[in-house]
C-alpha positions as CSV (number, residue, x, y, z in Angstrom):
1,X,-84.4,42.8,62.0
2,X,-84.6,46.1,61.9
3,X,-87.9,48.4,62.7
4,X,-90.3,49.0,59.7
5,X,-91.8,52.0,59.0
6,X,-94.6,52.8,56.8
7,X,-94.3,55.6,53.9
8,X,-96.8,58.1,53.8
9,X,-98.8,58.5,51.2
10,X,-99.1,62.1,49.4
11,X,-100.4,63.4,46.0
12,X,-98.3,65.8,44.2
13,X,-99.5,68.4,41.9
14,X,-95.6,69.8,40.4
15,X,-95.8,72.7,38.0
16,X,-92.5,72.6,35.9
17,X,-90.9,72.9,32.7
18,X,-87.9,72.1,32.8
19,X,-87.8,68.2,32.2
20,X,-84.4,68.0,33.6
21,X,-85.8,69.4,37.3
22,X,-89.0,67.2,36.8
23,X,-86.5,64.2,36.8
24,X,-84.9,65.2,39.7
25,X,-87.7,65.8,41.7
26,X,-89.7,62.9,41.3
27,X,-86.6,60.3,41.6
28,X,-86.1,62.6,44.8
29,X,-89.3,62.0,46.6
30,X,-89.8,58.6,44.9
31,X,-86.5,57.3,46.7
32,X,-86.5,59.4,49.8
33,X,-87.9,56.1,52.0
34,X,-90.2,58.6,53.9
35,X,-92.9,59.5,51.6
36,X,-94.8,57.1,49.0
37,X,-95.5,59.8,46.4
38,X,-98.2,60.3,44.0
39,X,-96.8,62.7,41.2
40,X,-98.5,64.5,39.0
41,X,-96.4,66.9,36.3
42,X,-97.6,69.4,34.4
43,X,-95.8,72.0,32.6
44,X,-97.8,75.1,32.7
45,X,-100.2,77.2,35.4
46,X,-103.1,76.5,33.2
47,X,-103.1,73.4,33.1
48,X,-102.1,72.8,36.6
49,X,-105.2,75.0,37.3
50,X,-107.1,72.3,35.2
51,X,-106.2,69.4,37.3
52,X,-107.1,71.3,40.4
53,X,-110.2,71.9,39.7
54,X,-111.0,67.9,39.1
55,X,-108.5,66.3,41.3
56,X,-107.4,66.4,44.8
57,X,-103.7,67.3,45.8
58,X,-102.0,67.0,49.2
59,X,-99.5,69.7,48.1
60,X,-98.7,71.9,45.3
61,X,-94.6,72.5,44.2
62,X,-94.3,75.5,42.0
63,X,-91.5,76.8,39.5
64,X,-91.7,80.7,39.7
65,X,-90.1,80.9,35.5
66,X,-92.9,78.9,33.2
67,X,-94.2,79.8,29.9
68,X,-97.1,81.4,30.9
69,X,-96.7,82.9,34.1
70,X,-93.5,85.0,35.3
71,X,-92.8,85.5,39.2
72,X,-96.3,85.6,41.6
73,X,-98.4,85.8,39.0
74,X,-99.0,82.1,38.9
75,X,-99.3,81.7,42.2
76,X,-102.0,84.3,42.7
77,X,-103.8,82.5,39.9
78,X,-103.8,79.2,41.8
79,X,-104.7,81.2,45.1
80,X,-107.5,82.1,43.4
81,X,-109.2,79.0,42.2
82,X,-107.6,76.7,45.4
83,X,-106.4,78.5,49.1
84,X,-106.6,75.4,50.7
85,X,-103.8,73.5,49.3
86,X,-100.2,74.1,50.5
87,X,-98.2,75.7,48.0
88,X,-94.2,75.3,47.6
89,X,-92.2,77.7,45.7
90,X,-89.0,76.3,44.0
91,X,-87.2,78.7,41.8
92,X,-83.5,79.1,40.1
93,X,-82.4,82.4,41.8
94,X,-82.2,83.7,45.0
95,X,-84.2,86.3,46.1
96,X,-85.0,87.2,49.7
97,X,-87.6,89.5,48.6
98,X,-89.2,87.3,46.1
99,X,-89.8,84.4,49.3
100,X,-91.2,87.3,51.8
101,X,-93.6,87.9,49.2
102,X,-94.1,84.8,48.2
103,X,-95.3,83.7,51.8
104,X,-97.3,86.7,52.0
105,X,-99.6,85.6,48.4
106,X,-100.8,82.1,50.7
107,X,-97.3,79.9,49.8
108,X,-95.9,77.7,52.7
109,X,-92.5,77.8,52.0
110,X,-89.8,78.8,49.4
111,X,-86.4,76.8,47.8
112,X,-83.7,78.0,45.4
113,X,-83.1,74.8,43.1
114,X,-79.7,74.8,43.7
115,X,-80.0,74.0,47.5
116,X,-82.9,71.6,47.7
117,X,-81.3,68.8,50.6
118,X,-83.7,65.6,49.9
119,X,-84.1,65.2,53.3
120,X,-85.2,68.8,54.2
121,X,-86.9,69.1,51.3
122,X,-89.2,66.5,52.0
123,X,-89.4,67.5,56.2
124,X,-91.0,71.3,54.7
125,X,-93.6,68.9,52.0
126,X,-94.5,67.1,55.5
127,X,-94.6,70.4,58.1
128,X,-96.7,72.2,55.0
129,X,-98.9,69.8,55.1
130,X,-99.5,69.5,58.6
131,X,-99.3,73.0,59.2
132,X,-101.9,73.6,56.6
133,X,-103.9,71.4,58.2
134,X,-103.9,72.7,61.4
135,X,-104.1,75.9,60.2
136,X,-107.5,75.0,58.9
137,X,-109.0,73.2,61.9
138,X,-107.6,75.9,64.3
139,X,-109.9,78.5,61.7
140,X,-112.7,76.2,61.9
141,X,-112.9,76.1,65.8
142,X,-112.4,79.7,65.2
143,X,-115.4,79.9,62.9
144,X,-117.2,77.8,65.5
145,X,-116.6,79.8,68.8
146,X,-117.5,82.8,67.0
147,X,-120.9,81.4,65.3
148,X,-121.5,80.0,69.4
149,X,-120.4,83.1,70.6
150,X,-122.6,85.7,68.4
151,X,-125.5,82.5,68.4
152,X,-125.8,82.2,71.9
153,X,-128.9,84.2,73.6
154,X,-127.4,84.0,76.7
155,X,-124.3,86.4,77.9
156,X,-120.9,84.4,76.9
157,X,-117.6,86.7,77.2
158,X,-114.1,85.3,77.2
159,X,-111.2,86.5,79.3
160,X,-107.5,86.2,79.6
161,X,-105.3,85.3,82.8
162,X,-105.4,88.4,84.2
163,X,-108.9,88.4,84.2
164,X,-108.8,91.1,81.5
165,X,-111.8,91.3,78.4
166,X,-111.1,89.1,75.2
167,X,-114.4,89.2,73.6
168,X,-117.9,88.5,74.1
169,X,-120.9,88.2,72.3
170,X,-124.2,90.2,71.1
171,X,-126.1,89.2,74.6
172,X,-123.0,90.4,76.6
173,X,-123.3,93.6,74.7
174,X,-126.5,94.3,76.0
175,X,-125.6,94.8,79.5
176,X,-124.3,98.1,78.4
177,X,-125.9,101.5,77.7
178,X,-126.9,102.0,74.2
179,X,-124.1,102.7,71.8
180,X,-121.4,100.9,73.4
181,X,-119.2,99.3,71.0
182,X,-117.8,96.1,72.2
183,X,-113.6,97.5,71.1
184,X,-114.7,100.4,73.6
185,X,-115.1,97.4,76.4
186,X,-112.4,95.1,75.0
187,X,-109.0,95.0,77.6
188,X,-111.4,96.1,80.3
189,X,-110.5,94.5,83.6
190,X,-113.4,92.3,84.7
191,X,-114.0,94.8,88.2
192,X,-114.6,97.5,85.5
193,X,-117.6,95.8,84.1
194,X,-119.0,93.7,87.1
195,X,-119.0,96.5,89.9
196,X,-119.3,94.3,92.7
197,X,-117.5,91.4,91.6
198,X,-114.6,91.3,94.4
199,X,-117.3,92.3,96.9
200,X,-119.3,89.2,96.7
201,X,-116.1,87.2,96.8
202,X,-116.5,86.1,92.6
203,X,-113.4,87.3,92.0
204,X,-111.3,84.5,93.7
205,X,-113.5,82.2,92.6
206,X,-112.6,83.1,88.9
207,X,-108.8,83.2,90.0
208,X,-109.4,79.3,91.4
209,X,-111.1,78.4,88.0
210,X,-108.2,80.3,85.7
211,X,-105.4,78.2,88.4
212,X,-107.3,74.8,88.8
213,X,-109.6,74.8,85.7
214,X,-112.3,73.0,87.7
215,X,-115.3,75.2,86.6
216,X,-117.9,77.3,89.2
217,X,-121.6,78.0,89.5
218,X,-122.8,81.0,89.5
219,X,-126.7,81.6,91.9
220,X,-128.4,84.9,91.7
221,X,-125.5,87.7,90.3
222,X,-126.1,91.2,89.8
223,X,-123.4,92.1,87.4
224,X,-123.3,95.9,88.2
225,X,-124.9,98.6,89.8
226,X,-126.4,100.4,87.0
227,X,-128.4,96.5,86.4
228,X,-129.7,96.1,90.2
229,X,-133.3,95.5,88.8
230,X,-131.5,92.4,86.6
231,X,-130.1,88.8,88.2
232,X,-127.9,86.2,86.7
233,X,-127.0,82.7,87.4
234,X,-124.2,80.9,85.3
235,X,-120.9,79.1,84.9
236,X,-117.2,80.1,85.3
237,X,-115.4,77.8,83.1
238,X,-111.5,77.6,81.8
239,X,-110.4,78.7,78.3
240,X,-107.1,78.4,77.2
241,X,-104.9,80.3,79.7
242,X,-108.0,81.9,80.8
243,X,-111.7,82.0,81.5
244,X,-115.2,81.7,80.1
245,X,-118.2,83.5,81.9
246,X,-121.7,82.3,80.6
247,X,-124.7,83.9,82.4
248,X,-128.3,83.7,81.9
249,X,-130.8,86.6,82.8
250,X,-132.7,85.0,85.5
251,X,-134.8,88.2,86.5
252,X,-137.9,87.7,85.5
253,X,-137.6,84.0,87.0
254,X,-137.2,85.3,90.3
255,X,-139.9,87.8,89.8
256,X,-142.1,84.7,89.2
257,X,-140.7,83.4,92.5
258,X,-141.2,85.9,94.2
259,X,-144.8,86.8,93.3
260,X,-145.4,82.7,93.6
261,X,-144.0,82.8,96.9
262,X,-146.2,86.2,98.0
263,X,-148.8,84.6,96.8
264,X,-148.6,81.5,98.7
265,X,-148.2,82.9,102.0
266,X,-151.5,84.6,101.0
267,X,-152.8,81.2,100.3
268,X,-151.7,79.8,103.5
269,X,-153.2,82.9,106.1
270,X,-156.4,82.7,104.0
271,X,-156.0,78.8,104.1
272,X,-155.4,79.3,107.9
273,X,-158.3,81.6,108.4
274,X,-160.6,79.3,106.7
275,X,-159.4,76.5,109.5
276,X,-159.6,78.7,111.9
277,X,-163.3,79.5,110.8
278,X,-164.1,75.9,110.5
279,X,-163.2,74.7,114.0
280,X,-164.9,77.8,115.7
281,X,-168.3,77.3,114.0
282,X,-167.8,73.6,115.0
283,X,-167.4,74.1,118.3
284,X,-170.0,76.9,118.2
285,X,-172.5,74.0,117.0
286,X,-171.3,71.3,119.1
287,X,-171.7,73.0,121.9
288,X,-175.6,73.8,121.4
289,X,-176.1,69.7,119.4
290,X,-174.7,68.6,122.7
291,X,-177.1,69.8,125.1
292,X,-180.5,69.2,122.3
293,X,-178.8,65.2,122.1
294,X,-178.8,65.4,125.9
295,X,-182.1,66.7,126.6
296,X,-183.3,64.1,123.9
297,X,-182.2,61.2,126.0
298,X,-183.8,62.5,128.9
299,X,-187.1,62.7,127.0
300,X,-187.1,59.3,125.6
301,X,-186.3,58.0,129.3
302,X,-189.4,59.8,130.7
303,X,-187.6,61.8,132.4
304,X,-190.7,64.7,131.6
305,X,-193.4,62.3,132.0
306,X,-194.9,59.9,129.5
307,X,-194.7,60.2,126.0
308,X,-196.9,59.4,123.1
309,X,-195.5,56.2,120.6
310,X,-195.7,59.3,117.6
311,X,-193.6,61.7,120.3
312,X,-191.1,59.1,120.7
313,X,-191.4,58.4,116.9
314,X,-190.1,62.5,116.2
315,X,-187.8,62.3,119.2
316,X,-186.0,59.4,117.8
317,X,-185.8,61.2,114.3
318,X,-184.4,64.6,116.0
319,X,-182.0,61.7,117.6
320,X,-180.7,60.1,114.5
321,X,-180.3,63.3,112.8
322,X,-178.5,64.6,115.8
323,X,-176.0,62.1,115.6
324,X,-175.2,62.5,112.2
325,X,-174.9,66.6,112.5
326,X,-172.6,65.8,115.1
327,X,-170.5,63.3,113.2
328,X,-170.6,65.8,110.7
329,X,-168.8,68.7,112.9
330,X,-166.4,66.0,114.2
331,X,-165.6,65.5,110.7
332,X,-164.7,69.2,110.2
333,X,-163.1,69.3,113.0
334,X,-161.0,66.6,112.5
335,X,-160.1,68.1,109.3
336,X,-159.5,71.4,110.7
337,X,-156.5,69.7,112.8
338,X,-155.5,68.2,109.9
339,X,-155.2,71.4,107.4
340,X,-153.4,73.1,110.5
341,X,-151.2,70.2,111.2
342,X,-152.6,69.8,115.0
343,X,-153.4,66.2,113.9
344,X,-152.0,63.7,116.2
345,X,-152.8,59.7,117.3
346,X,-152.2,58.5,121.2
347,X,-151.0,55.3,120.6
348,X,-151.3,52.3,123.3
349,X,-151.4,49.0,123.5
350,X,-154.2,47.8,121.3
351,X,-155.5,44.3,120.7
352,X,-156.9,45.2,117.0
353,X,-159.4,42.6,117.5
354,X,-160.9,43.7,120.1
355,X,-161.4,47.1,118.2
356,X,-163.0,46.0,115.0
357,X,-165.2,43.7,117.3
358,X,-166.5,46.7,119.8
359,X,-167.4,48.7,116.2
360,X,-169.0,46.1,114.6
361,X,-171.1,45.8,117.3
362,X,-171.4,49.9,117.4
363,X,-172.5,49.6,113.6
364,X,-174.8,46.8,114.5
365,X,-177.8,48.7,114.7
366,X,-177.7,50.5,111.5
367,X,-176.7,47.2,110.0
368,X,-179.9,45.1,110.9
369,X,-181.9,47.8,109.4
370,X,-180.8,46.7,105.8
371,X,-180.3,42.6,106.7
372,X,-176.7,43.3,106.2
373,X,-175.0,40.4,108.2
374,X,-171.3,41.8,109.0
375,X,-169.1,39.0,109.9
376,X,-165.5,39.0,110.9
377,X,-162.7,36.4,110.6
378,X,-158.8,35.8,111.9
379,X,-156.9,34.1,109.8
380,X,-153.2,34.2,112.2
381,X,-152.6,35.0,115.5
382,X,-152.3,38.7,115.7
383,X,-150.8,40.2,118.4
384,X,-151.0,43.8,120.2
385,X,-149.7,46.6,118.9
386,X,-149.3,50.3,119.5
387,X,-151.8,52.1,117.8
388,X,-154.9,54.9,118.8
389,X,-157.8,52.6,119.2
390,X,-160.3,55.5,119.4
391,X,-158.9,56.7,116.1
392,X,-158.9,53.6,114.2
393,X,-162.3,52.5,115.0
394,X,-162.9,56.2,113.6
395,X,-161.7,54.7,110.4
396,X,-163.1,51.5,110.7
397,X,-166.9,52.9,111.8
398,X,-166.0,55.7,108.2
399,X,-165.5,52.0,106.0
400,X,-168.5,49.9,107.8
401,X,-171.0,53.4,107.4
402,X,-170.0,53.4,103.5
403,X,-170.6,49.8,103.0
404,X,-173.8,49.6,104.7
405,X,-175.2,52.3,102.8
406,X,-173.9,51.5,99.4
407,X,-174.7,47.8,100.1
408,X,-177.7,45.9,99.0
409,X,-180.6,45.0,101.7
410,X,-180.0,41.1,102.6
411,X,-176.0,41.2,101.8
412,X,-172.7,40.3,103.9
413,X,-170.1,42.4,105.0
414,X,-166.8,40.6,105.1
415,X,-164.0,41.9,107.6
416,X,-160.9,39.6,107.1
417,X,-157.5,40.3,109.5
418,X,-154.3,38.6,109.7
419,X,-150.4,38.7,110.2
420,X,-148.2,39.2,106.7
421,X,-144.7,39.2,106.3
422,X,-143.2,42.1,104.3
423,X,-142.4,40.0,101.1
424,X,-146.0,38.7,100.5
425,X,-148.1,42.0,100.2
426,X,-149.2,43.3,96.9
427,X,-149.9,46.7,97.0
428,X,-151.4,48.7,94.0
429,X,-148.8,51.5,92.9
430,X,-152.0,54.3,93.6
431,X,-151.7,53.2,97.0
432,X,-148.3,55.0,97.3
433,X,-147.8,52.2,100.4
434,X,-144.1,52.1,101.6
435,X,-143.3,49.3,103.3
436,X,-140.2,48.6,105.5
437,X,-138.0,45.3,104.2
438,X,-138.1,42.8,106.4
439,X,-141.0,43.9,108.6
440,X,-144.5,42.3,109.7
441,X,-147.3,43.7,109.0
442,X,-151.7,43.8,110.0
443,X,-153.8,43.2,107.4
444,X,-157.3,44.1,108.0
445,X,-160.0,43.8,104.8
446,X,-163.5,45.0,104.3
447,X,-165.7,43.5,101.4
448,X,-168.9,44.8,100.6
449,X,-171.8,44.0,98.1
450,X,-171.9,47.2,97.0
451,X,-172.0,48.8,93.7
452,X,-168.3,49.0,93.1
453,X,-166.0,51.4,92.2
454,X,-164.9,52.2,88.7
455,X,-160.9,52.2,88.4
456,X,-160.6,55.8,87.6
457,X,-162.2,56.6,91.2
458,X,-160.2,54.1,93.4
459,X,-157.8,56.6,94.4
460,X,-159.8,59.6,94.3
461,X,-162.0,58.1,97.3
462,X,-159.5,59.1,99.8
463,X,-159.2,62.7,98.2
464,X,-161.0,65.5,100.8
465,X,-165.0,66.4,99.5
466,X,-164.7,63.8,97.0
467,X,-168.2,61.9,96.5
468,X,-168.1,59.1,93.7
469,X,-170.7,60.4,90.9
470,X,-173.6,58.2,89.3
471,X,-173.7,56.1,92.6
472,X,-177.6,55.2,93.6
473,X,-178.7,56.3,97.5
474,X,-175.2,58.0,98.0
475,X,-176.8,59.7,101.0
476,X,-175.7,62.3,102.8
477,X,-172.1,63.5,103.7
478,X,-169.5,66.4,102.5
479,X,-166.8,63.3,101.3
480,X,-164.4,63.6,104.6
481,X,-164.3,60.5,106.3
482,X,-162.2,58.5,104.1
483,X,-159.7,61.3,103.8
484,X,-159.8,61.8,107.4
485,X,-159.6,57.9,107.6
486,X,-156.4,57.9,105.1
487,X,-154.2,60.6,107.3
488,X,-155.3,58.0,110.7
489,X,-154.1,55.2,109.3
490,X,-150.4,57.2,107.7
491,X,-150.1,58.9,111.4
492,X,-149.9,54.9,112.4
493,X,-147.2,54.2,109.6
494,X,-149.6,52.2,107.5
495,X,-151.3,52.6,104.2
496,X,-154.9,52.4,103.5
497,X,-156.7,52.2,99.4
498,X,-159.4,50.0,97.9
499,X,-159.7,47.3,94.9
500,X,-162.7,46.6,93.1
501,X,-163.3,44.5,89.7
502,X,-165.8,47.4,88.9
503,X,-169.2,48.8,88.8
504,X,-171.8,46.0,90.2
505,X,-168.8,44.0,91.5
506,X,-168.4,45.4,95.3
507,X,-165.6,46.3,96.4
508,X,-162.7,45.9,99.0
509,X,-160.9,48.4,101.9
510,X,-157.3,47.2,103.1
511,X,-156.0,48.7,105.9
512,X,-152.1,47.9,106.1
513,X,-151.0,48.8,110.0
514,X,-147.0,48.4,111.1
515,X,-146.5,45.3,113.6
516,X,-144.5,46.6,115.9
517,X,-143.2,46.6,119.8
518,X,-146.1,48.3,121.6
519,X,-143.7,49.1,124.4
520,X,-141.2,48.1,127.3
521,X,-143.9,47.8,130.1
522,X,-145.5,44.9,130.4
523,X,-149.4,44.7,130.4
524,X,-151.4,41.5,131.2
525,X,-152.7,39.4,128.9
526,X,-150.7,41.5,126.4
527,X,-147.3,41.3,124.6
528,X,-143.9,42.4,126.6
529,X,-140.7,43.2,125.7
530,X,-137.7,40.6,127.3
531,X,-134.0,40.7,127.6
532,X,-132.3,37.5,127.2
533,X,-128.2,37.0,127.4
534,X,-127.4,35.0,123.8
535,X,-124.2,33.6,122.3
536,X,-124.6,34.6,118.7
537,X,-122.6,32.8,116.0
538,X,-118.8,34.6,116.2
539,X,-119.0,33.5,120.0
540,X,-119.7,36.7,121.4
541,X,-122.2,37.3,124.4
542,X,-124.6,39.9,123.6
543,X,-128.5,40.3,124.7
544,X,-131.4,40.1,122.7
545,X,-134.7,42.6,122.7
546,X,-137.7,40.5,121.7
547,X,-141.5,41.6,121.7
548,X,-143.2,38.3,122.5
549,X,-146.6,37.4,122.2
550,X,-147.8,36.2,125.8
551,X,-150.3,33.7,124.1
552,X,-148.2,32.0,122.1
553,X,-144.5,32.3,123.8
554,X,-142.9,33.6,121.1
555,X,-140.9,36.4,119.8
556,X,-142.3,38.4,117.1
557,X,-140.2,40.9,116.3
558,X,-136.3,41.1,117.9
559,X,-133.3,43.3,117.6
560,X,-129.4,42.8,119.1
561,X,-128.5,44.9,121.7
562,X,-125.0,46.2,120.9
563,X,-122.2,46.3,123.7
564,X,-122.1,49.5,125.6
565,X,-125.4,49.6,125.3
566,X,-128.0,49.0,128.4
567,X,-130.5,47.0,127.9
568,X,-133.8,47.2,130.0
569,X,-135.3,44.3,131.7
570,X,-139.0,43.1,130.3
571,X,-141.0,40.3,131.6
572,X,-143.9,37.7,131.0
573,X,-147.7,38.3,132.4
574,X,-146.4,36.2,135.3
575,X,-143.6,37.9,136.2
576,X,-141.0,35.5,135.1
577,X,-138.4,35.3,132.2
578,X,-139.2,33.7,129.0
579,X,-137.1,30.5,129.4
580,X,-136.1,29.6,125.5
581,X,-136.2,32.7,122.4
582,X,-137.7,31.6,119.6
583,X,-136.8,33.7,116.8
């Protein structure tokens, strides 16, 4: 069987009078195989002009000798009403001037009678069509480009392969002195208008976009040297056979910048200064606190002879309030580092145990005063890590001080630590806690009975000077040591925030702290690193680096030692190799 093909389908509008010609021309199209045709016949202009104003034609065939219209005249009449529709002209004489004419009123094409070829004939109906067609989509992109051209705030200009000036728009225009007129700039070679533009090197890259086609970026362009005070940034793009240049005035953008950026290294001298200022009038006030906390002691002792009980009753106020100006001026001071980025942590090994335990016992003191009981409890075997003991006591003595003074007489302070794997922590999202996959972490918690802290606030308690408001006996303090406390516990790798149910409800401190190797040297009593020769599953010797827990004889944390690489040589409290890696 042979290959089917289906007819296209096509209205007819045919303007004739001659019945003879109708005949022929609809048994012609009806039986050409190629078309389906739709034919409707009229026999005069005005009435043709009738049907097109109600009906819709793919094409119109006219007859150039009918009762009411001689030569163009009916063509120009149908112009007027329809210029959409293609238009053939059929007629009984030749006349080379006649089709010339013809063509130049709006008709597609032009046929004597006498030489109409069914098969040509009907190829022109078809290319009319089309053409038609594409005539009108080609003057609606037209349309458009030129509404986005003359729309567009920003600079658009079009340019040909040689990099010469097609057009541009209203914005482009402005670039120019007053009372240019865009034919006087039209043709002009793209070095005429942009001054510098084979200089900066632009003008290769607008050769590679008009060769490849793969569009470029333009940063901070100063189109010519009349316009130094104005900058640009835009896109080089391909257009036909040549180029598209879109820029946007970005001047007043980098004036912003620049004033922003003037005025933040203004900020940061006078942010500097104000540092600077705060760790001299520390020191200038430690130095002075110091020697009245000194000569204190040496009172109380009797070192200047007997006292009264009502002297030693003063002596021990000037005493208490000594200590807490000092802790004050550490605070600033530690701050001070902080806002100049001298902050720092020496880490050792550290049995964290042993720290919360030495500053409970610091903090006992002030707790007995109020019957607070503070209690603490392990719930796994933690081992030693590397951390700054001085400094997290810091942040645990900054917790305990809070709780006992926001706390209740008669109440309990809970201090809860333990080992946690990765995957079991739940971390509030305001505690902007990142936590490495696989890793083991210290947990260390601190309940009070307190009066809680409303949900708005929980973050904001880490935030420098910040005091929660409406709290009963918030006592004294500038709102530092849980800020101070936040940037010990990040310079550790960990992450610090607080939960509470809300006001009346207490509340809880987590301290989150990175269980890791505290080192390759081995300390008694403590953790070590050892190196063991293993056979790991594809049969290949290799050695293994294990922190292990001399306690419990067990690795807690383990990495492979690639080959090539040397591995150094840990061992036990007792000197010897672990005999079996548990991992």
């Amino acid at each position: 069987m042979g290959g089917y093909m289906t007819r296209r389908a096509i209205r007819v509008l045919l303007i004739e009078d001659n019945k003879g010609d109708v005949f022929f021309m609809k048994n012609m199209l009806a039986g050409s195989g190629i078309i389906k045709p739709e034919i409707v016949s009229v026999e005069n202009i005005l009435t043709g002009i009738e049907k097109l104003q109600n009906e819709k034609f793919d094409i119109i065939i006219l007859d150039l000798s009918l009762s009411d219209s001689v030569g163009l005249k009916g063509l120009e009449r149908i112009r007027k009403i329809d210029s959409e529709t293609p238009v053939m002209i059929t007629t009984g004489n030749e006349d080379e001037k006649m089709a010339v004419e013809s063509t130049n009123v709006g008709a597609q094409s032009y046929f004597v009678k006498g030489d109409i070829n069914g098969v040509n004939f009907i190829q022109t109906i078809l290319y009319s069509i089309d053409s038609k067609k594409m005539s009108r989509e080609i003057e609606l992109s037209e349309r458009k480009l030129r509404f986005f051209l003359e729309s567009a705030t920003d600079s658009l200009s079009i340019w040909d392969r040689d990099l010469k000036l097609l057009d541009a728009n209203a914005a482009f225009m402005s670039f120019f002195t007053e009372g240019t007129k865009k034919e006087d700039v039209i043709g002009n070679p793209i070095e005429e208008v942009y001054d510098d533009v084979k200089i900066s090197g632009l003008y290769n890259e607008f050769v590679k976009v008009i060769k490849t086609g793969v569009p470029f970026i333009i940063d901070d362009m100063v189109p010519d040297v009349k316009l130094k005070h104005m900058v640009f940034s835009g896109s080089a793009f391909k257009v036909g056979e040549g180029m598209g240049l879109m820029l946007k005035d970005i001047t007043q953008i980098k004036i912003s910048e620049k004033i922003m950026k003037s005025s933040y290294e203004k900020l940061k001298e006078v942010d500097m200064l104000k540092s600077t200022f705060i760790a001299m009038i520390s020191h200038e006030l430690r130095t002075p606190l110091t020697s009245i906390k000194g000569f204190v002691a040496f009172l109380l002792k009797g070192v200047g002879g007997k006292i009264e009980e009502q002297q030693r009753e003063y002596l021990e106020i000037i005493r208490s309030n000594s200590d807490r100006l000092l802790s004050l001026i550490n605070e600033l001071l530690d701050f001070s580092k902080i806002e100049s980025g001298t902050f720092s942590v020496d880490k050792k090994n550290t049995h964290i145990k042993d720290v919360i335990e030495s500053t409970v016992k610091d903090i006992s003191s002030v707790a007995q005063l109020k019957k607070i009981r503070v209690t603490v409890q392990q719930d796994t075997a933690v081992p030693v890590i590397s951390a700054d003991p001085m400094r997290l006591s810091q942040v645990f003595i900054n917790i305990l001080n809070n709780s006992i003074k926001f706390s209740a007489e008669d109440t309990e302070i809970k201090i809860n630590l333990g080992k946690m794997h990765e995957e079991e922590l739940q971390i509030p999202d305001y505690a902007n806690a990142v936590c490495e996959k696989g890793e083991e972490y210290i947990r260390i918690s601190i309940k009070d009975g307190g009066p809680g802290i409303e949900k708005e606030n929980l973050k904001r308690v880490f935030e420098r000077f910040y005091q929660v408001k409406n709290i009963k006996n918030r006592g004294y303090g500038i709102g530092l040591g849980l800020a101070i406390s936040k940037n010990i516990v990040e310079a550790h790798s960990g992450a610090i925030w607080a939960e509470s149910d809300g006001p009346g409800k207490g509340a809880v401190f987590y301290i989150l702290l990175p269980l890791k190797a505290a080192g390759e040297k081995c300390d008694k009593a403590q953790g070590c690193f050892v190196i063991r020769k293993i056979k790991d599953p594809d049969k290949k010797s290799r050695f293994i680096e294990a922190f292990c827990n001399s306690e419990y004889k067990k690795c807690i944390r383990y990495k492979i030692i690639e080959k090539g690489e040397t591995p150094g040589l840990g061992l036990l409290p007792d000197g010897s190799e672990l005999d079996e890696i548990q991992v």
